[in-house]
N, C-alpha and C positions, 0 to 999 in steps of 0.2 A: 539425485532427483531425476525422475522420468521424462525425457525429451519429448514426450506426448504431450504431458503435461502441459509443457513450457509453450509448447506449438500451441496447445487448446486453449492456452489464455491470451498468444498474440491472436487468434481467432476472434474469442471474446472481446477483447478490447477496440476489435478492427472500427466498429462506429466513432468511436473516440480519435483513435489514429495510432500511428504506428509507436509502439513500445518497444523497451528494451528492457533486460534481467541481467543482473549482474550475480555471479555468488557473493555471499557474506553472512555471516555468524551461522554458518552451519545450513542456511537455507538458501535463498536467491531474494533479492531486489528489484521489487517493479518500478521502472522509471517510465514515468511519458513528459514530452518536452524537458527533458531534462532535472526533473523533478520526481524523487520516492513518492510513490502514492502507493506502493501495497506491497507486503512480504509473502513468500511461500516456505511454509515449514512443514516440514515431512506432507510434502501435498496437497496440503491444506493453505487456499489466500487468504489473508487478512487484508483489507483497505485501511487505507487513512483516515481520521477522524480527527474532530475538532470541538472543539462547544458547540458551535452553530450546525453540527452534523449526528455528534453522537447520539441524539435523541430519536432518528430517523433508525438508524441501525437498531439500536436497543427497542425498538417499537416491533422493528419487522422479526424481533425476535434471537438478533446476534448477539457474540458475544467476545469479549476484548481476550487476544493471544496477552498469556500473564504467563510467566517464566518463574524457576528461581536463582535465585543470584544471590550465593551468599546465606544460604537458608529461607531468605524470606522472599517471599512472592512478590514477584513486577509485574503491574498490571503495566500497559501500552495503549497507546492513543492507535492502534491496528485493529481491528472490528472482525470479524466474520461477514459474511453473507449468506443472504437466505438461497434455500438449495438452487431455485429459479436463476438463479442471475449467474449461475454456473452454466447453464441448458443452452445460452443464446448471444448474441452479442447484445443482441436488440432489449432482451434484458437487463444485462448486465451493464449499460449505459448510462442508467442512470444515477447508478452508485459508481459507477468510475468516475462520473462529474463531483459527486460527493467528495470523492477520494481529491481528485485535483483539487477541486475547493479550499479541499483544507490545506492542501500541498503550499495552494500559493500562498495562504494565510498566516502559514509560519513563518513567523522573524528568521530573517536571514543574518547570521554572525557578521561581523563587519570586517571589515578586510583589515589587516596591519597593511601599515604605511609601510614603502618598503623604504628602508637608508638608502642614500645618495650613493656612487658609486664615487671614491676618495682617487 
């Protein structure tokens, strides 16, 4: 992945606040507060989406990173963006809120209890 790239989207997210990318399955992982809110594959972001968001994305015209796995296609709760919100931070704002939205929204697994130490 292109270190431009990586830099152009801690740009873009700078109204939001400060992010981090991790690599993972072949791409990187956008994290802000500690939290995935959007993947980059082959240079292309996806954001995070949820019920209470998907309808906003698929309105402005995106459309969900689906893979296959297995033969059969996986669609993802990872959205596109409209080309705008690539151009700006100031754009790209508002769907980064979308994105966290949904970020906090997801159940979080529950922790195993840890054993006593004997």
């Amino acid at each position: 992945m292109a270190d431009a790239f990586i830099e152009h989207l801690h740009d873009l997210f700078a109204a939001l606040g400060p992010i981090s990318t991790r690599a993972m399955f072949g791409g990187h992982g956008l994290y802000f507060d500690g939290l995935i809110i959007g993947i980059v594959i082959d240079d292309a972001l996806y954001l995070k989406t949820d019920d209470e968001t998907r309808a906003q994305f698929e309105a402005a015209g995106c459309i969900p990173f689906v893979y296959t796995s297995q033969q059969q296609p996986i669609t993802t709760s990872y959205w596109s963006l409209p080309e705008e919100a690539m151009e700006s931070a100031q754009a790209m704002l508002p769907w980064a809120k979308l994105a966290f939205e949904a970020a906090l929204r997801k159940p979080r697994p529950a922790k195993k209890a840890r054993k006593p130490a004997r």
